[in-house]
DRENSELO-45146 format. One line per 3 residues: number of its first residue (from 1); their letters; for each residue x, y, z of N, C-alpha, C. Coordinates in pm, whole numbers, plus 50000, padded with zeros to 5 digits. Layout:
residues N
NUM = A = X/Y/Z/X/Y/Z/X/Y/Z  ...
//
This chain:
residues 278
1 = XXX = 52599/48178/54511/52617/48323/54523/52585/48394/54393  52606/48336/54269/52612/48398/54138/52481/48369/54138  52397/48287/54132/52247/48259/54102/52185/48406/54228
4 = XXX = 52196/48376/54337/52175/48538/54435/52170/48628/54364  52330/48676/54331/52306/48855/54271/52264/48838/54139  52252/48719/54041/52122/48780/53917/52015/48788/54002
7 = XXX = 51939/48716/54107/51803/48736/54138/51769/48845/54165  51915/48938/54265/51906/49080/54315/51919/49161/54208  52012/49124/54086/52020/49250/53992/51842/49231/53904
10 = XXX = 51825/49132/53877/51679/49116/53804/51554/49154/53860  51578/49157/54018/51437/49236/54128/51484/49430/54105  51605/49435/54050/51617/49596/54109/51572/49633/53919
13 = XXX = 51576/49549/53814/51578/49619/53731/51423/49599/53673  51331/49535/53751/51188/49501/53753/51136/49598/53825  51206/49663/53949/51166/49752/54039/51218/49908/53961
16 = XXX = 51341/49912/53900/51354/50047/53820/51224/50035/53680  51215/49932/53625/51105/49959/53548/50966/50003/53596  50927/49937/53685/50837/50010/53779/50796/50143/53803
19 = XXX = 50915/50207/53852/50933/50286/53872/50904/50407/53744  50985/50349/53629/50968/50466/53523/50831/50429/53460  50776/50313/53440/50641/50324/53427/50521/50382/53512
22 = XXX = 50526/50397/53633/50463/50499/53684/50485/50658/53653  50615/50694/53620/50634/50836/53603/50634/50855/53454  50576/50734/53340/50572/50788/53228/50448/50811/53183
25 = XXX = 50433/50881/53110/50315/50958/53070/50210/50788/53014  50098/50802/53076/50014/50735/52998/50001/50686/52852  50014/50579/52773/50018/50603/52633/49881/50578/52578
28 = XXX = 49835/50656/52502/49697/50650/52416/49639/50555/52388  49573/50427/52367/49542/50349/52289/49508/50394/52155  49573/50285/52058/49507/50302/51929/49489/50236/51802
31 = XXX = 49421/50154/51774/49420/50061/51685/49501/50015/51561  49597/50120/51549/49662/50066/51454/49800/50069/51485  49852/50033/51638/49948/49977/51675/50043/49848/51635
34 = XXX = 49942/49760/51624/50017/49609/51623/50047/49631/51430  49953/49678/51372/49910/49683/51222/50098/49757/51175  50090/49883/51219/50206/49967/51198/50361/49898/51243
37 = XXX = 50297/49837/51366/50477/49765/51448/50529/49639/51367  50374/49610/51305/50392/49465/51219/50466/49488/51094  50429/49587/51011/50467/49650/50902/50587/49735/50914
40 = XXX = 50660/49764/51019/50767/49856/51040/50841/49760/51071  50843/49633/51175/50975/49617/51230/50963/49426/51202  50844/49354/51113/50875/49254/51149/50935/49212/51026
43 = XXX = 51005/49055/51006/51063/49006/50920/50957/48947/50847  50849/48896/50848/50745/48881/50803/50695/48951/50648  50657/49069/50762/50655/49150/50654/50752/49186/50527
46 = XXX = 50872/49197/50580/50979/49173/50460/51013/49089/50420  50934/48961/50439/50938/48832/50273/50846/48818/50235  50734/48917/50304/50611/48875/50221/50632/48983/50135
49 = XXX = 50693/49114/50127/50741/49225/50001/50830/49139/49916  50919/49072/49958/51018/49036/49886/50935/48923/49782  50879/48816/49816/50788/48732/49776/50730/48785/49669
52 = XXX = 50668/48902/49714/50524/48947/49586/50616/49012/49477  50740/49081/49511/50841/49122/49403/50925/48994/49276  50919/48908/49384/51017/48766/49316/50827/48731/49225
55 = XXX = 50762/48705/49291/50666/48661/49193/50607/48743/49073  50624/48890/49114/50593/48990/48947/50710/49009/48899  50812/48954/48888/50925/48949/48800/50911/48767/48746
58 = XXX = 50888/48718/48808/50831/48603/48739/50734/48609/48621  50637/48648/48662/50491/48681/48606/50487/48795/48507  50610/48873/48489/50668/48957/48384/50734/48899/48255
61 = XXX = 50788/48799/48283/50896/48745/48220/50748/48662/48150  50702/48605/48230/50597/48497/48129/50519/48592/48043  50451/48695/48117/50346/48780/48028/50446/48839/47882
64 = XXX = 50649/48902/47907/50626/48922/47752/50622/48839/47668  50658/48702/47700/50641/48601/47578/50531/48563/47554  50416/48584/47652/50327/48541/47543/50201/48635/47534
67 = XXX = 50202/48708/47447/50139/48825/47386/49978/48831/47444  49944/48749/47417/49775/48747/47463/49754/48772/47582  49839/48795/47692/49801/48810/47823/49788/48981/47817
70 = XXX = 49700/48985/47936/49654/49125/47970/49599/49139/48115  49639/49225/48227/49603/49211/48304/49458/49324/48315  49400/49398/48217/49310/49469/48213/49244/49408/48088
73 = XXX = 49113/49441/48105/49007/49382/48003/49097/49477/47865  49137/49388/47794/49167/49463/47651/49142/49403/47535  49079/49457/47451/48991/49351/47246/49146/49443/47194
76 = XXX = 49060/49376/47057/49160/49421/46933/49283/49438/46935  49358/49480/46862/49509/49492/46858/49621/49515/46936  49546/49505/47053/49617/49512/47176/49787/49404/47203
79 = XXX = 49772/49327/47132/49879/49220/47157/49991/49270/47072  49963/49418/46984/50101/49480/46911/50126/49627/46985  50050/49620/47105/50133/49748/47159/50228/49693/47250
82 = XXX = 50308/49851/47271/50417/49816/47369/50383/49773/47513  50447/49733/47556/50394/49628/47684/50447/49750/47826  50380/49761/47947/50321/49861/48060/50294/49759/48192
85 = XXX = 50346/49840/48291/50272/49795/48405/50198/49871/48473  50108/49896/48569/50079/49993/48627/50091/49905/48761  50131/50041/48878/50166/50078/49047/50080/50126/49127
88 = XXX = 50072/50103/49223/50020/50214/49300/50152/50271/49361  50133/50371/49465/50283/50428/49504/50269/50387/49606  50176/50439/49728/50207/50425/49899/50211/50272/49923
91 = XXX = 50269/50256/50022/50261/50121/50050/50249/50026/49909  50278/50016/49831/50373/49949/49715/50472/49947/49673  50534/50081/49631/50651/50159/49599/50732/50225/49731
94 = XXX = 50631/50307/49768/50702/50387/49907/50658/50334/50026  50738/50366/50120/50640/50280/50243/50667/50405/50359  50547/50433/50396/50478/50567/50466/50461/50527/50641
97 = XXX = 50548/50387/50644/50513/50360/50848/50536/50511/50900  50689/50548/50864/50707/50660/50926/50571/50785/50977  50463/50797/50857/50380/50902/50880/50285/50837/50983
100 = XXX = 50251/50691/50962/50120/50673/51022/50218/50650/51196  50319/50646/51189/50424/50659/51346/50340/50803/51396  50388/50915/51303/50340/51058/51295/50214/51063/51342
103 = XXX = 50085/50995/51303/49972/50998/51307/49887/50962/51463  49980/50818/51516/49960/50766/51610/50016/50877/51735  50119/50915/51729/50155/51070/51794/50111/51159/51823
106 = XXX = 50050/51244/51713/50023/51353/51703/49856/51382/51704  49799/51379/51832/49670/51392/51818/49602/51559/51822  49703/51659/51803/49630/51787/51770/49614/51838/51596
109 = XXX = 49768/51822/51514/49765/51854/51431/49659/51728/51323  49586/51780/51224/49499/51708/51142/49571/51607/51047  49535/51482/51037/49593/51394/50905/49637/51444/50792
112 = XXX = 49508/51521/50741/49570/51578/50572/49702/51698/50601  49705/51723/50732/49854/51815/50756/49986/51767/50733  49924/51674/50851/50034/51560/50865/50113/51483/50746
115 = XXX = 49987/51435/50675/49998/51388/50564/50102/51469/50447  50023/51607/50436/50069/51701/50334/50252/51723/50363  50252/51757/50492/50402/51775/50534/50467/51639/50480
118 = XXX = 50412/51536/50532/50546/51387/50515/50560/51404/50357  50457/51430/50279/50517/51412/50114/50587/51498/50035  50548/51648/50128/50647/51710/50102/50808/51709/50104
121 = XXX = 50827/51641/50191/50973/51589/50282/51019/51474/50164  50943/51435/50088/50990/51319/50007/51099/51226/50070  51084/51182/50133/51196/51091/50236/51162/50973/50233
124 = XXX = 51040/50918/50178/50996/50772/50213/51081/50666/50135  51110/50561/50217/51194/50446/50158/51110/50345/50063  51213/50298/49975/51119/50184/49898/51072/50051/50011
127 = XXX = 50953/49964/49968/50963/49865/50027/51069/49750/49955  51066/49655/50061/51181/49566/50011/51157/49495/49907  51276/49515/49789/51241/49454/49697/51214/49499/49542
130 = XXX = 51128/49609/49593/51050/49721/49476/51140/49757/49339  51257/49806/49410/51331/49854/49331/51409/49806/49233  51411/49663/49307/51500/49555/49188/51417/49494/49095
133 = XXX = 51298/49525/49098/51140/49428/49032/51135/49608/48924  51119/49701/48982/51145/49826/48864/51266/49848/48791  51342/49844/48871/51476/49824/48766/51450/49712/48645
136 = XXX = 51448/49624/48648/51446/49470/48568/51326/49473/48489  51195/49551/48501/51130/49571/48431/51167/49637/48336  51251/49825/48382/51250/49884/48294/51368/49858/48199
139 = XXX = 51449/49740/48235/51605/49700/48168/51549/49618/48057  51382/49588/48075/51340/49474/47954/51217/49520/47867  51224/49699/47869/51178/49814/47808/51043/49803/47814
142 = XXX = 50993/49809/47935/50843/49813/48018/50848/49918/48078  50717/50012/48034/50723/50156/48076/50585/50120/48225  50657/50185/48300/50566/50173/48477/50494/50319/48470
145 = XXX = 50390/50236/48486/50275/50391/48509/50292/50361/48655  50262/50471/48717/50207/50510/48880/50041/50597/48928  49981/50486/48894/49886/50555/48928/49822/50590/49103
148 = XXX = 49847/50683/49132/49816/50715/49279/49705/50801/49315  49638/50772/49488/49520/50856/49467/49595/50996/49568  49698/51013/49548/49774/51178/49589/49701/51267/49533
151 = XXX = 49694/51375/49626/49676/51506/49544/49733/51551/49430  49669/51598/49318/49787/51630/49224/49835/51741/49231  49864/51775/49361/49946/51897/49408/50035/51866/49464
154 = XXX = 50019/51768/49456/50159/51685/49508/50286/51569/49430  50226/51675/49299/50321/51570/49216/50468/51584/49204  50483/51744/49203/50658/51714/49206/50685/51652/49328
157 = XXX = 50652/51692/49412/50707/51588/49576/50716/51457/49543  50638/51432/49480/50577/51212/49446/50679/51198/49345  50687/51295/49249/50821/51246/49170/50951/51240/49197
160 = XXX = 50961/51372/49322/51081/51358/49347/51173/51240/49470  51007/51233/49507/51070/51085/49594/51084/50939/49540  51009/50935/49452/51029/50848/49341/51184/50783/49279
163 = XXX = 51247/50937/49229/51359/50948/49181/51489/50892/49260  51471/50945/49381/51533/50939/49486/51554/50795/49556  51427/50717/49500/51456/50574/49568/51502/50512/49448
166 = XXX = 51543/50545/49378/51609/50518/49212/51454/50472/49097  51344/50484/49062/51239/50462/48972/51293/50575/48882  51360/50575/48785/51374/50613/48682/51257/50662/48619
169 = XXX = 51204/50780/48610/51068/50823/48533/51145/50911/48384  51001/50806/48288/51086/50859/48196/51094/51036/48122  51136/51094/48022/51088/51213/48004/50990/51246/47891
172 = XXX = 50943/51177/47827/50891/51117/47677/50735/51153/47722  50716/51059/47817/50523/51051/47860/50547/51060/48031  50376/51110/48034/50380/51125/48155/50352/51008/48247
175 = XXX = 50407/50952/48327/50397/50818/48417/50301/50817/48544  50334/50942/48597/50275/50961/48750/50115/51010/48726  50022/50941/48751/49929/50990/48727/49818/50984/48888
178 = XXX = 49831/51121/48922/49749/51150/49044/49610/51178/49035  49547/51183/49149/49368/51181/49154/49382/51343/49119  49285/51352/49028/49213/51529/49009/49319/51564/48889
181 = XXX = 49396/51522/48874/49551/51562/48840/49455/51604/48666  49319/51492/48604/49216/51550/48516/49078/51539/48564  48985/51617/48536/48871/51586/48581/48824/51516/48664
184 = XXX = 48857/51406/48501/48803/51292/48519/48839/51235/48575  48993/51253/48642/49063/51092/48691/49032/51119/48847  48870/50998/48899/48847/51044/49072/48968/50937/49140
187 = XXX = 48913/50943/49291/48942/50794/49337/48904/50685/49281  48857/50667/49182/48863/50556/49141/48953/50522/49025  49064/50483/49036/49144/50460/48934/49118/50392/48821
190 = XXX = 49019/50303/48756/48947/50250/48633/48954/50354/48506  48952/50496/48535/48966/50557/48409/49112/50602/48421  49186/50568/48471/49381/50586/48482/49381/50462/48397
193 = XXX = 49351/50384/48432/49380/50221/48416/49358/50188/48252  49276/50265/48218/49165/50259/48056/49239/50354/47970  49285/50483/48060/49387/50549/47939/49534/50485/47870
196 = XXX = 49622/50423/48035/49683/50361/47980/49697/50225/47881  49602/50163/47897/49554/50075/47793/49494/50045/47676  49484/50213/47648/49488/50255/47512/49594/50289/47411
199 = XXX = 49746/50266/47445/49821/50262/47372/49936/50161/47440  49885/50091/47555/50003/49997/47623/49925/49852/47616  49995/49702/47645/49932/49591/47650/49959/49621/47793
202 = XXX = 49876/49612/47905/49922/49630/48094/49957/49463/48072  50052/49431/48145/50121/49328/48192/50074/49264/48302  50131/49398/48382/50070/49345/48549/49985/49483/48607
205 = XXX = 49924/49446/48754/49886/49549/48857/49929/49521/48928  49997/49606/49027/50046/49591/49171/50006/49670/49230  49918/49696/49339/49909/49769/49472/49891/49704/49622
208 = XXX = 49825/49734/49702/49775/49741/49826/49710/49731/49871  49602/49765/49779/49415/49851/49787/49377/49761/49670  49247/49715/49707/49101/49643/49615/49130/49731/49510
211 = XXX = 49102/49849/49523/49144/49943/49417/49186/49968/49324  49335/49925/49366/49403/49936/49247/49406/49804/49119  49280/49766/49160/49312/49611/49062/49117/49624/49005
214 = XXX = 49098/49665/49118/48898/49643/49068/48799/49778/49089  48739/49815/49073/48648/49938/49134/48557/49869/49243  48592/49906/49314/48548/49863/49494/48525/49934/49588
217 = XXX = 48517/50113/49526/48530/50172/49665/48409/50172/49744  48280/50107/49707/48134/50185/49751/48134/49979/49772  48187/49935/49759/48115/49779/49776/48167/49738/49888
220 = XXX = 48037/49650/49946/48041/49578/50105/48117/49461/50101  48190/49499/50205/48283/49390/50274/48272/49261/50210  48133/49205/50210/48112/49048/50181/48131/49057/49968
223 = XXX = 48079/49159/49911/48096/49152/49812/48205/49199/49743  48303/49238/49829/48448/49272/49806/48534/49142/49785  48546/49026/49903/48569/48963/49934/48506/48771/49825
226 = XXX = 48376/48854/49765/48324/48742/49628/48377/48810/49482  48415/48929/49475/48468/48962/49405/48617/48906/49339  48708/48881/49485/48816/48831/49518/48798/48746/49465
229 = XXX = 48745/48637/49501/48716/48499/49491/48708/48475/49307  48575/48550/49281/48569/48556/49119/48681/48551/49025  48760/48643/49127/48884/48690/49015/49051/48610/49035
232 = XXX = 48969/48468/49159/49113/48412/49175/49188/48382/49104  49195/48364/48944/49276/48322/48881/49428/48428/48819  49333/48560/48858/49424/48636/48821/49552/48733/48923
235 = XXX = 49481/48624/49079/49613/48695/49208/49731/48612/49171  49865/48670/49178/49978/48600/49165/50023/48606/49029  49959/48619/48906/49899/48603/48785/49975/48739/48727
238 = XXX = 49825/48759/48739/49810/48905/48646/49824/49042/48775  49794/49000/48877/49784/49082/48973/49853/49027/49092  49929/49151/49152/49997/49122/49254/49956/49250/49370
241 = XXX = 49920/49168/49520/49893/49226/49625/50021/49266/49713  50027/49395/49776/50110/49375/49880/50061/49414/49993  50083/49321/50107/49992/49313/50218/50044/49452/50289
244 = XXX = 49890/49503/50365/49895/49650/50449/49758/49617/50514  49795/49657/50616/49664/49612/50751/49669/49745/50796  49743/49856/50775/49749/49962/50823/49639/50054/50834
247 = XXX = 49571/50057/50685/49474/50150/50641/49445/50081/50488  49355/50132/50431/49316/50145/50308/49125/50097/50274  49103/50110/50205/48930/50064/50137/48940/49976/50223
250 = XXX = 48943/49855/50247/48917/49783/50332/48845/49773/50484  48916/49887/50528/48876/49915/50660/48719/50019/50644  48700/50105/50544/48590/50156/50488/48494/50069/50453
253 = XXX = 48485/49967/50403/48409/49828/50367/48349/49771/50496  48436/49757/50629/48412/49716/50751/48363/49793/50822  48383/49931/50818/48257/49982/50927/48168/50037/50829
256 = XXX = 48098/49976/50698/47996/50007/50661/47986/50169/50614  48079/50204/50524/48096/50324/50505/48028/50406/50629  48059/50421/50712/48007/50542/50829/48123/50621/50855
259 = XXX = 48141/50689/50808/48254/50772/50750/48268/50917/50895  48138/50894/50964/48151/51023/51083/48160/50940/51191  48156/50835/51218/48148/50729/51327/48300/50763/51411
262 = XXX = 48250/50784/51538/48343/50802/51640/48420/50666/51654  48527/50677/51711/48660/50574/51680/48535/50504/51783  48478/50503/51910/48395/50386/51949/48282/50346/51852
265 = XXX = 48252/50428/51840/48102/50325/51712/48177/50266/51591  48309/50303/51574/48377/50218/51495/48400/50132/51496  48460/50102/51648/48487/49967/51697/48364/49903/51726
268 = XXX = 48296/49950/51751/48181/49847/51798/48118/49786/51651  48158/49851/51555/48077/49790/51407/48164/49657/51400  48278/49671/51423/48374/49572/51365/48385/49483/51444
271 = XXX = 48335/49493/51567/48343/49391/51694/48205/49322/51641  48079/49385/51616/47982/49303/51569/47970/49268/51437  48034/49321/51352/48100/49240/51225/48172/49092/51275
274 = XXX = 48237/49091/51377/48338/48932/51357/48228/48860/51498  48191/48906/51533/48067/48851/51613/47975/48764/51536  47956/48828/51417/47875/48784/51335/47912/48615/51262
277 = XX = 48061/48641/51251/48144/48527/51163/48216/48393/51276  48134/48453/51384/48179/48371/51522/48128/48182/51436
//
């Protein structure tokens, strides 16, 4: 009898699902579903943050003792300045699922809206980990640059969310350094990277993005990827990744910079991209 009414309660609650899936609105497809659900809700993802944090507090501790290390090309007297790390912020420091949630939603209002509003809101949480790898840096008097490619109209917002997830910025020099924020400083972060290493030894890099470790934005997929390779000695090292499938250069590399390509000719580049690697 008990085996019966689960069969009957498990047919009526297969048949109420039914039911509300027919009367719910269609949902969109969109490619960066599994990418976002992976990065928002799995455990995965939070030891592979925790991981890359336990390993640049490792890789901190070795670089101050021994002076000659540098995670940026640096000559001369470099081994008597004060010792620096540089960040990226999104998805390193802050973690933005919430907007690209926003993004996957909201198909009238524009990205850079979307965008502009979430940073305004300064609400974004640290990723796991972040905060105890910045704390412990700055307790062993290592000044953290942030170099980000934000608007630099958006810097009090970036600082103030900053603050808020506890990154202590100091008041002495300026830390946060955004795209446009000078001239000179484009998307390509290499001349952020070169100022600070004119009066700091850089320790480490941490971001997300090819980017923030190499100048990569105009290079193809395959030579992104030999680049990598070239520079294996210095992942884990001198440089620390934190994984994001969400967005970033990467996905620009794969559909062949075609930057007007309709979300189908998008997909179809990338379907005959791994076609290719069949």
């Amino acid at each position: 009898m008990r085996n019966h009414n689960f069969a009957m309660a498990l047919a009526g609650c297969l048949l109420a699902s039914q039911v509300q899936a027919q009367d719910a609105p269609a949902i969109p497809g969109d490619d960066r579903l599994n990418a976002v659900l992976w990065t928002m809700t799995s455990a995965e993802f939070e030891a592979a943050s925790y991981m890359a944090y336990a390993v640049a507090k490792t890789q901190l501790d070795a670089a101050l003792k021994d002076k000659s290390r540098s995670a940026v090309a640096q000559t001369g007297k470099y081994t008597k300045l004060p010792p620096a790390i540089i960040m990226d912020i999104d998805e390193t420091i802050l973690d933005n699922g919430p907007y690209q949630v926003r993004l996957m939603n909201d198909t009238v209002t524009r990205p850079a809206d979307l965008m502009s509003t979430w940073v305004e809101e300064a609400n974004a949480k640290p990723l796991p980990g972040v905060i105890d790898f910045v704390t412990y840096a700055q307790s062993k008097g290592v000044t953290i640059f942030y170099i980000t490619n934000r608007n630099s109209e958006k810097e009090a917002a970036t600082r103030k969310n900053l603050e808020a997830v506890g990154a202590k910025l100091p008041t002495d020099v300026d830390t946060v350094m955004l795209e446009r924020e000078k001239p000179e400083w484009t998307g390509d972060k290499a001349s952020r990277r070169a100022v600070v290493a004119e009066k700091y030894r850089v320790l480490l890099l941490l971001g997300d993005d090819f980017n923030d470790f190499v100048t990569a934005q105009r290079l193809p997929a395959p030579e992104r990827r030999a680049t990598a390779e070239r520079e294996a000695a210095r992942w884990g090292r001198d440089w620390i990744i934190i994984p994001n499938p969400m967005y970033g250069s990467w996905e620009n590399s794969a559909i062949n910079f075609q930057f007007r390509a309709t979300i189908d000719e998008r997909r179809r580049i990338k379907h005959d991209t791994l076609k290719a690697l069949q």
